[in-house]
N, C-alpha and C positions, 0 to 999 in steps of 0.2 A: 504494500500500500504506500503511496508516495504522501508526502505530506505536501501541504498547501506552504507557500511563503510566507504568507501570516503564520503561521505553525515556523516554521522554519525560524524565522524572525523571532517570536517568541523565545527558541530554545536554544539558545548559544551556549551551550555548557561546555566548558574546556576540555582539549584532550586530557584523556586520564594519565597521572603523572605514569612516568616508567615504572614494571613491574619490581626492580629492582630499590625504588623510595618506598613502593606499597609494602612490600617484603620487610623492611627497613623499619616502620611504622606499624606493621601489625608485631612484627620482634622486638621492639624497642617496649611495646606494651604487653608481655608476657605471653605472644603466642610462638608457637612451632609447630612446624610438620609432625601429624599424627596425634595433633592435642587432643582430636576431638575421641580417638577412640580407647582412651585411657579410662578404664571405669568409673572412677571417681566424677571425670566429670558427664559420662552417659548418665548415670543415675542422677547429677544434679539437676542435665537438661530435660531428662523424665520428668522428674519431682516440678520441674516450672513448668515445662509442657503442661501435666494433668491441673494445675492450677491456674491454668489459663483455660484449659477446658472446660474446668466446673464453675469458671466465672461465667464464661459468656453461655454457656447451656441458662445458668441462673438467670443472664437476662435476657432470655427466652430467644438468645442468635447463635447457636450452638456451634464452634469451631473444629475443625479436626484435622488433627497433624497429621505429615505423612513422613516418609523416610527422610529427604530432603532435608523437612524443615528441622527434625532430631539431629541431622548431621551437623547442620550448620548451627544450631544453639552447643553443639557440644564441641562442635571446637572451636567458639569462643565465649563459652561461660564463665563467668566468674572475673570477667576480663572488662577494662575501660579503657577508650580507646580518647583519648583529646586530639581534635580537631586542630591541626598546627594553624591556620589562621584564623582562631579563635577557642583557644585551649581553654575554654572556662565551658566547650560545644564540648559533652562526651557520650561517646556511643557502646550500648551496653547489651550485648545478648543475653536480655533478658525477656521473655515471652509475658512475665506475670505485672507490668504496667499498663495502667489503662485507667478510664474514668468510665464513670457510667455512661451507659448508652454507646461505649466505642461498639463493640458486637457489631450490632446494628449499622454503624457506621463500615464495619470493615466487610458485611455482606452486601451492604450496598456497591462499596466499589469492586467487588467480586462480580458482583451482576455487571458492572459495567465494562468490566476488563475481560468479562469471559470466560475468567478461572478462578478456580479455589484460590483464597488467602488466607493464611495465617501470622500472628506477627510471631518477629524472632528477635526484636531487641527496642531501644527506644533512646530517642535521643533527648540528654538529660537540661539541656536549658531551653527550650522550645518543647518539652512533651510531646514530640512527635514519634509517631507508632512506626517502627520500621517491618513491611511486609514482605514476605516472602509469595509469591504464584507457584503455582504447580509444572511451570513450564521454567522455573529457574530466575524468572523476574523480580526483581525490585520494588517497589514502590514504598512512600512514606507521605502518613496520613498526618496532615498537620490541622491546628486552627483555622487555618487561611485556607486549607484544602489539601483537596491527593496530588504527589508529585510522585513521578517516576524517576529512580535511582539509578535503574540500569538494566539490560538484558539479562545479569548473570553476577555471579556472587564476586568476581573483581570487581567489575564496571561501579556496582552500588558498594564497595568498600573506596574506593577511589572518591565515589561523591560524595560520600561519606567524611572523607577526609579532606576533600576539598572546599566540602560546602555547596557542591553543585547540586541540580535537578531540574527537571522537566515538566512541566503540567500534565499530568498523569492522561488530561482527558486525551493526549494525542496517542495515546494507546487504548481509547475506549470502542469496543468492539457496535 
């Protein structure tokens, strides 16, 4: 699908810094190769997983994880990640942040993207819900609205760290 030049214009988001500064930044804040399949922290990203399940079932928009989204809470749980141009911005896979009525909000943008969502972490000065799709995509649910992070679990680490994003809606099916 091509996007329109107002679409285009809208979404200037910078290339994503080299894999080797992402590397550099996600190691500098306590991860490594093969974090995630270390028990201690499967069983953590479990225990937040099912605590984000029996919230939003509670507000009657019931969520449900799949392999993906367990991978990717367990290898970087327990972990904060500051935002180098603007380090006071920190990103946390954590699944179990949310306010009332998110649920609701994150099935809304599911219907509008096409695919299942669930979140996997949230960013800690702006409360925004960071999502995962079924198909490996990005997206983060702010106040001001849904933004798209990235196709795939670099892209939205990189915006993540840079601060970038997209209007969600130019991926609304």
């Amino acid at each position: 699908m091509r996007r329109s030049k107002a679409a285009e214009a809208r979404n200037t988001m910078r290339p994503p810094p080299p894999r080797e500064e992402l590397d550099a930044w996600l190691r500098a804040n306590g991860w490594y190769p093969g974090r995630g399949s270390e028990p201690e922290n499967t069983a953590e990203a479990e225990r937040l997983i099912a605590v984000r399940v029996r919230g939003s079932a509670g507000q009657g928009f019931p969520l449900e994880p799949w392999d993906e989204v367990r991978r990717f809470v367990s290898s970087y749980v327990g972990l904060e990640f500051p935002m180098p141009l603007a380090p006071e911005r920190r990103f946390r896979a954590d699944p179990t942040f949310g306010y009332e009525g998110d649920a609701e909000l994150v099935v809304e943008l599911a219907r509008n993207v096409g695919q299942r969502l669930f979140p996997v972490g949230w960013e800690t000065s702006e409360n925004g819900i960071v999502l995962l799709d079924d198909t490996g995509r990005f997206f983060y649910l702010h106040h001001t609205g849904p933004y798209f992070l990235g196709g795939d679990e670099i892209q939205a680490l990189s915006s993540l760290m840079t601060g970038d994003q997209e209007d969600a809606e130019d991926h609304f099916v």
